[in-house]
N, C-alpha and C positions, 0 to 999 in steps of 0.2 A: 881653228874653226873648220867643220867639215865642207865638203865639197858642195853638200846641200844647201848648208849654210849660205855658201856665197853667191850675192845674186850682182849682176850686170847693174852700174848705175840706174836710177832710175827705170828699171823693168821691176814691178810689182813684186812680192813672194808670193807666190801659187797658194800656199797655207796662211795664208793673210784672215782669210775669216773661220777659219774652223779655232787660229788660235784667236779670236778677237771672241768665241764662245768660254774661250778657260780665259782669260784676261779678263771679261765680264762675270764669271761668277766668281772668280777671288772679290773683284770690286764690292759686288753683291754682298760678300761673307765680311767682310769689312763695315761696312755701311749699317749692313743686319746688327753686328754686334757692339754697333754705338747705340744702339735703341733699344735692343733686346734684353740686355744685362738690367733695365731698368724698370721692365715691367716685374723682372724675377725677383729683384732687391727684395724688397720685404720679408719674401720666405727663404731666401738666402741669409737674411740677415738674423731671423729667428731661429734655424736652424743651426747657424756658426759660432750663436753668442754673441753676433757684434752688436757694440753700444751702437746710440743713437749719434753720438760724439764723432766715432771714426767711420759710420756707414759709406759718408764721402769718397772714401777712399779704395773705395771697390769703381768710383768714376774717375775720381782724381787719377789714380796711380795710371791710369790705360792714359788717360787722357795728359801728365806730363811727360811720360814716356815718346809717348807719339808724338804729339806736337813739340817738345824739346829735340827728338832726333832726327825729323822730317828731310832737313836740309841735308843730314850727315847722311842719312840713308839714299836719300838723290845721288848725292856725289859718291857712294859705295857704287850702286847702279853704273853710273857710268865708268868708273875705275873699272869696277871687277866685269863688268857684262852684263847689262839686263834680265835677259833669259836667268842665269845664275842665281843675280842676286833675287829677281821674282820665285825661283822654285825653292831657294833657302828661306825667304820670306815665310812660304806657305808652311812648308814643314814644323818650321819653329810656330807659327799660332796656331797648327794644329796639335803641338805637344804642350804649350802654353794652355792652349783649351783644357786638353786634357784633364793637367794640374789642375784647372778652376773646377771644372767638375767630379775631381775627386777631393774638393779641398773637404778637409775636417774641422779648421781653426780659421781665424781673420788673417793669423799671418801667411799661413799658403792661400789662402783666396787674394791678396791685396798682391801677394809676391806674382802670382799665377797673371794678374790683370799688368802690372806693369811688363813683364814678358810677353804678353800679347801685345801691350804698346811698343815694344822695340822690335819686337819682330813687322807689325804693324806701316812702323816707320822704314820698316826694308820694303815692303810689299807696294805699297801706294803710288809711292810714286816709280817702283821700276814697272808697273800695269800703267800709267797714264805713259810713261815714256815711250812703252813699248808699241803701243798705238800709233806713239806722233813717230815711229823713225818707221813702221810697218807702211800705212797707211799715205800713199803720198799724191795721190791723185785726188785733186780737189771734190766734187763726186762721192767717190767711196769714203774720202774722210768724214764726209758730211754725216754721210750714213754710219761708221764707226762709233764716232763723236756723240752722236744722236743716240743711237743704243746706250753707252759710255753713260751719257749724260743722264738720260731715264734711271739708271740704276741708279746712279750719283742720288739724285733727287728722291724717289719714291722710293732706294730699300729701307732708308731709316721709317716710313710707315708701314712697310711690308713687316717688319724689325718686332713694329709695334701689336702685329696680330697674330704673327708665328712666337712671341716671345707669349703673348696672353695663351693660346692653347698650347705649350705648351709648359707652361705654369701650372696654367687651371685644372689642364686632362692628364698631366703625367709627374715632372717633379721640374724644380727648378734648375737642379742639374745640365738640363738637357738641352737648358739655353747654352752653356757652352761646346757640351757634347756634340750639339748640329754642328759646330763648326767643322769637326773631323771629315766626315764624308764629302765636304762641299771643297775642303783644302786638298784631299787624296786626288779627288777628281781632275780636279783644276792642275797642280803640280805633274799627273801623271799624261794628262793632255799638253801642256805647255813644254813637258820636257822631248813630248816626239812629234810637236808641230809645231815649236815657235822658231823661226830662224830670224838673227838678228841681221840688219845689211852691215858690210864690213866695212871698214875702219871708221865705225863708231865709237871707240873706245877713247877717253881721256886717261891716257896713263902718266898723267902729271903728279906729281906727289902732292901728297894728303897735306894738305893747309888744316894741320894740326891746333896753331893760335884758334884760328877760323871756327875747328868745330869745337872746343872747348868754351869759347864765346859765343858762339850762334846758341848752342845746347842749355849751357845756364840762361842765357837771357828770355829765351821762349820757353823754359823751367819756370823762368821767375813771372814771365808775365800771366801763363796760365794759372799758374799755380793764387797769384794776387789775385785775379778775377776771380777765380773758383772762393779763397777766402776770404774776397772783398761779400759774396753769395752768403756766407753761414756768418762771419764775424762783423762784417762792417765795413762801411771804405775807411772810416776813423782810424779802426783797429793799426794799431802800431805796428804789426807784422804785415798788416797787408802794406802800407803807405811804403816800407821798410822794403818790399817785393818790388813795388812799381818803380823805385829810386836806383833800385839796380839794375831792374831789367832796362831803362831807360840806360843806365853807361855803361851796362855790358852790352847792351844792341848799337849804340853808339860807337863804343870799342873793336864791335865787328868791323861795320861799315869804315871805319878810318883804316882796321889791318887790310880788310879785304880791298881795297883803295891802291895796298903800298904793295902785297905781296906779288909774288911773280906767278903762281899758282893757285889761286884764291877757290876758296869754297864754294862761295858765291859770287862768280863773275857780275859784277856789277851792270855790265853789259845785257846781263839780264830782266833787272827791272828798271833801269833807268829808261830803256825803249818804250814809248809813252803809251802804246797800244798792251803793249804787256805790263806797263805799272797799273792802267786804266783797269784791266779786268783783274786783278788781283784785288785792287783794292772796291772795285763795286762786287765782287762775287763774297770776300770780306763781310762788305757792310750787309749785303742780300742775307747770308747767311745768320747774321746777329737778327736779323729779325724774325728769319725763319724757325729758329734752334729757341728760340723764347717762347714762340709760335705752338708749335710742338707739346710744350712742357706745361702749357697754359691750357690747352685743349683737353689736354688727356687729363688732368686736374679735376677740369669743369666737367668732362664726360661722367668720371668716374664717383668725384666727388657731390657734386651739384645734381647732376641728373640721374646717378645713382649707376653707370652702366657697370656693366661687369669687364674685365679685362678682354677678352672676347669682344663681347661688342664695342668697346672700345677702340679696337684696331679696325675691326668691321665700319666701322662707322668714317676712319681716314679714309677710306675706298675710292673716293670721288677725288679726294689730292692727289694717288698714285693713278688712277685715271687720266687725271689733266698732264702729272708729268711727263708719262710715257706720251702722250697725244702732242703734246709742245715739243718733247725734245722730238721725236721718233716721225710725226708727220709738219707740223710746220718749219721747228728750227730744222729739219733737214733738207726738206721740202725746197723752201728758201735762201739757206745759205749759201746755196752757188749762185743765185740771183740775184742779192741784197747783200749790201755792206752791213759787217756782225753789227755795226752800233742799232741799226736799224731795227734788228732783231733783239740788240738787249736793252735797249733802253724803254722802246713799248713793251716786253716782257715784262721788267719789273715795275714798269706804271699797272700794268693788267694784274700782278699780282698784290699791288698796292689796293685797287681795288676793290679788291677779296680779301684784303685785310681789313679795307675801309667796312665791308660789312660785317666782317664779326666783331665791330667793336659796337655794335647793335646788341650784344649778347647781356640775360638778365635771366633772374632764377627761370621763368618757363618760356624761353626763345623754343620755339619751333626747328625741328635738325631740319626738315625740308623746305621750311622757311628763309633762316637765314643761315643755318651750318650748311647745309649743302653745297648752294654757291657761293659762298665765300671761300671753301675749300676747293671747291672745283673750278675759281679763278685762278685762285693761289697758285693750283700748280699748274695750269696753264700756261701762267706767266712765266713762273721759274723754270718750269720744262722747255719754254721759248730760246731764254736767256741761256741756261745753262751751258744748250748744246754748244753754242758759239763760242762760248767765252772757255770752256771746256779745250775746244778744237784750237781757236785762238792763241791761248796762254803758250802753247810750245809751237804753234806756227812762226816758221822764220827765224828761229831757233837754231845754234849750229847743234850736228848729233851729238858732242860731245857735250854740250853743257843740256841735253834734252830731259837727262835724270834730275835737274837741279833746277829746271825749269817745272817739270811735273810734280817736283817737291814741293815751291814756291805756290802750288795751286792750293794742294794739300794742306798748306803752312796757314793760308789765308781763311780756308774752310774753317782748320780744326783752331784756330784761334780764336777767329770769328764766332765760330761754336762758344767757347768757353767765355768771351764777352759777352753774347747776346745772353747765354740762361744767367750768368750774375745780374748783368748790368737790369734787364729788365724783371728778372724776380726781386731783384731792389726795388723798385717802382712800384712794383707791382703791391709788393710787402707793405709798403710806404703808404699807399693810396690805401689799403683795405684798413691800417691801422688805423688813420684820421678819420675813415668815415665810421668805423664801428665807434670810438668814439665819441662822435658827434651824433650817433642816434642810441646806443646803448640804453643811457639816460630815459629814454621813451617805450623801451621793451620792459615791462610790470613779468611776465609770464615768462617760463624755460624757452615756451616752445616760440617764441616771440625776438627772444634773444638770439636762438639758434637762426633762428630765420635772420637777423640784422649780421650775423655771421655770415653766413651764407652771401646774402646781400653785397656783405662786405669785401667778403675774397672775390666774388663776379666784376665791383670795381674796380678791385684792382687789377683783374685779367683786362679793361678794357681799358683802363687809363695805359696799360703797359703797352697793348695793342698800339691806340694812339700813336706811341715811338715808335714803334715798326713800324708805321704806314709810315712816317719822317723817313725812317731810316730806308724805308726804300724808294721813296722820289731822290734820296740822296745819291742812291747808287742808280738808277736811270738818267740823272742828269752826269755823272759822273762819268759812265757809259757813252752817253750822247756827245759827251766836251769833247774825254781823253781820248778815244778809240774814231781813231780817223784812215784806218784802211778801208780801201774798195773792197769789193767783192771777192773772195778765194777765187782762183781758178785763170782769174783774166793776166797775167804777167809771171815771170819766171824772173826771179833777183837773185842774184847771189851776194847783195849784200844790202846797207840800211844806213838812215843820215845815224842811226846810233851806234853802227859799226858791228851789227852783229851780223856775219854773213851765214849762207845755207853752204855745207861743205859738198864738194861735190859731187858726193854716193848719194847723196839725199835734196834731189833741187826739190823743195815744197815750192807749190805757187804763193807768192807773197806780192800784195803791189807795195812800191816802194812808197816812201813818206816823204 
C-alpha cells in the first residue's frame, strides 16, 4: 500500500468524500439496473426472439448471480482489498453491460445479465464496506450513510424513468449502454482517491466448504421464489428448491460454526443489533419490491400511462427518500438511538401503503397516489439511513466486506421474496374475484372492465401484506435493535464478542 494510502489510527482520510461521490454512483448504477432492464424487457424481448417461457431469465439470471455470490464477494473484498475488489467490480459490469447491449440472441442477452450479477456481487458490498472502514466519525458517518441510503432507496425509481426514455426516445439497448460511462467514471475516481485504512485486510484462507454452500443455497432460495412467481408454490421443482436451500443453508451455518476461517463469521449476525436490521431491512424490502411492480402495472396498465409518465409519476417516492435518509435520518442519528429512527420509519411508511390499498379503476394520483408515495419514502428513507450505517457499525475491518454483503444478501433476497410471494396474492385475489363477477358482465366492454376491476384487487389485497409486513419489520426494529445513539462511547468490543480493531475505533455503545 502506498504511503498515501496509509493514515494514522483513527485520523480521518482527507479524500473521504470526493471518494464517497464514485462509491455513490457505482451504488447508483447498481440500483438503476435492477429497475431499468425492466421497463426495456418487452422490446428486448421482441427484438431477441425471446419466448414468453424464458423472458424470466433476462431477471432471474442478474438476480441468482448476485444474490447467490453476495457473501463470496464480501469475503473477496476483504481478502483481496476493497478499493481493488470495488474497481474490478466496476470494470467487469461495464463489459457485462456492454455484452447485453450488443446481445443478438437470448443466449448472449441471459449470459450478458448473469455476468453483471457476479460482477454485481463483487461490487456491492466492497462500496457499503468501503464507507463503513472510511467513514468513522459518528457525524460524518451520519451524513455518508444518509446520501448511501437515498441512492439505496430511490435509484430503483430513478431506474424506472431513465429506463422509460430511454426505451421510448432511443432503443432499448441503451438501458444497458448507460452503465458504461457511469462505471468509467466511478472506477477512474475511486482508483485515484479511494485509500483504504491499513491493516484491514483478512488474509485468512478462503472457507472454500463455506462459499460452495452459502452460493447454492441463496441459488436455490432465489431461484424457488422467483419459480414459486411463474409456476406455483405446488410446483415440484419449486417445493424441490426451498428443501435444499433450507439444508444447504443449514449446512453452511453448522460448517461456518466448526471452521477456523469461516466465510461468514457467525459473530456477525448473531449480535442482535445487526441480526435486527438485516432481518427488518429483509422484511421492509419484501414489501417494497412488490410495491414497485404493482404500481407501475396499475400506472401503465389501469390508467393507461406511458412509460415515461410512469417513472415521472414515482417522483414524490424518490422525494421522500432523499428527504428521510438525507435531512431527517441524518439530521437525527447523532441524536436518537437508530431503533427510534427505524421503527417510526417503517410505521410512516406503512402508512403510505395503508393508503394506496384505497386504490380502484379511477383513484385520483393527487388524491391518494401522491401521498401514499410520498409517505412511503419518507418512511423508508428514515429507516434506511440507520440501519444502512448500523449493519457494519461495530464491526471488526476485517469481517466489514462480509458484513456489507449480509446487507446486500437481505435486500436482494427480500427482493426476490416480496415480487413472488405477493404477485401470488395478488394473482390469487384477481382470479376469485373475476370469477365471482364474470357471470354478470353480458357485453366485451363489461367484461374488460371486471378485468381490470380484477387485477386493481388484487394490487390491493397484495398491498394489505405489505402494510403487515411492515409493522413486522418496525416492531422488529423497535424489540431487536437496542443501541444508544452513534457517537456517545468508544468500544472495542461487544457481550457478542465482535470487537472494533484498532485502525478503525467506530463509536459503538456497548449492549
Amino acid at each position: 500500500m502506498s504511503e498515501t494510502a496509509v493514515k494514522a489510527p483513527g485520523v480521518p482520510d482527507a479524500g473521504r468524500w470526493k471518494a464517497l461521490v464514485f462509491i455513490a454512483l457505482a451504488q447508483l448504477m447498481v440500483v438503476l439496473d435492477a429497475t431499468i432492464v425492466n421497463i426495456a424487457l418487452p422490446s428486448a424481448q421482441q427484438d431477441l426472439g425471446i419466448s414468453d417461457g424464458n423472458r424470466q431469465w433476462v431477471v432471474t439470471a442478474y438476480a441468482l448471480a448476485f444474490g447467490g455470490l453476495l457473501l463470496f464477494g464480501g469475503r473477496i473484498a476483504d481478502l483481496w482489498g476493497r478499493k481493488r475488489t470495488f474497481v474490478t467490480g466496476l470494470a467487469g459490469f461495464a463489459v457485462a453491460s456492454a455484452l447485453g447491449g450488443a446481445a443478438t440472441n437470448e443466449a448472449m442477452m441471459f449470459g450478458s445479465r448473469a455476468l453483471q450479477g457476479v460482477f454485481g456481487a463483487l461490487l456491492a458490498p466492497a462500496a457499503l464496506s468501503l464507507l463503513a472502514v472510511m467513514f468513522t466519525d459518528a457525524k460524518e458517518r451520519a451524513k455518508a450513510f444518509g446520501i448511501y441510503g437515498a441512492i439505496a432507496g430511490g435509484g430503483g425509481a430513478v431506474g424506472l424513468i431513465l429506463g422509460g426514455f430511454l426505451t421510448e426516445y432511443l432503443n432499448w439497448r441503451w438501458t444497458f449502454f448507460v452503465n458504461i460511462p457511469f462505471a468509467i467514471v466511478a472506477a477512474a475516481g475511486a482508483y485515484l482517491v479511494i485509500r483504504e485504512p491499513q491493516g484491514g485486510r483478512n488474509r485468512s484462507p478462503l472457507d472454500i466448504p463455506g462459499v460452495i454452500l452459502s452460493t447454492l443455497g441463496l441459488v436455490s432460495l432465489v431461484y424457488g421464489f422467483t419459480r414459486a412467481e411463474s409456476n406455483g408454490w405446488s410446483d415440484a421443482l419449486t417445493v424441490g428448491m426451498f428443501v435444499a436451500a433450507a439444508v444447504l443453508l443449514l449446512a453452511f451455518v453448522i460448517v461456518e460454526s466448526r471452521v477456523k476461517a469461516p466465510l461468514l463469521p457467525l459473530r456477525v449476525i448473531t449480535e442482535r443489533n445487526r441480526g435486527g436490521i438485516y432481518l427488518s431491512l429483509g422484511l421492509a424490502i419484501i414489501a417494497m419490491f412488490g410495491l414497485f411492480l404493482f404500481l407501475t402495472y396499475y400506472l401503465q396498465v389501469v390508467k393507461g400511462y406511458t412509460p415515461v409518465k410512469t417513472g415521472f409519476a414515482f417522483l414524490p417516492m424518490i422525494a421522500g427518500m432523499i428527504t428521510g435518509s438525507t435531512q431527517i435520518g441524518t439530521r437525527l442519528m447523532t441524536r436518537v438511538a437508530p431503533r427510534l429512527l427505524m421503527g417510526p420509519g417503517f410505521l410512516v411508511a406503512a402508512v403510505g401503503m395503508l393508503l394506496l390499498t384505497q386504490l380502484e379503476i379511477n383513484t385520483s394520483y393527487a388524491g391518494v397516489l401522491l401521498p401514499g408515495m410520498l409517505l412511503l419514502g419518507l418512511g423508508m428513507g428514515t429507516a434506511f439511513m440507520p440501519a444502512m450505517s448500523m449493519a457494519t457499525m461495530g464491526v471488526e475491518v476485517r469481517d466489514a466486506g462480509v458484513a456489507s454483503a449480509m446487507v446486500n444478501t437481505s435486500q436482494q433476497v427480500g427482493g426476490a421474496i416480496g415480487t413472488a410471494l405477493l404477485n401470488t396474492i395478488a394473482a390469487s385475489a384477481t382470479t376469485s374475484y373475476v370469477a365471482d363477477h364474470i357471470g354478470g358482465a353480458t357485453s366485451r366492454s363489461q367484461q374488460q372492465l371486471v378485468q381490470l376491476q380484477g387485477q386493481v384487487q388484487g394490487y390491493t389485497s397484495a398491498i394489505w401484506f405489505a402494510v403487515g409486513i411492515l409493522v413486522a419489520a418496525a416492531v422488529i426494529a423497535l424489540t431487536f435493535i437496542n443501541a444508544g445513539r452513534p457517537g456517545g462511547t468508544t468500544v472495542t468490543g461487544s457481550a457478542a464478542g465482535d470487537g472494533v480493531e484498532d485502525e478503525l475505533p467506530v463509536p459503538v455503545v456497548a449492549h
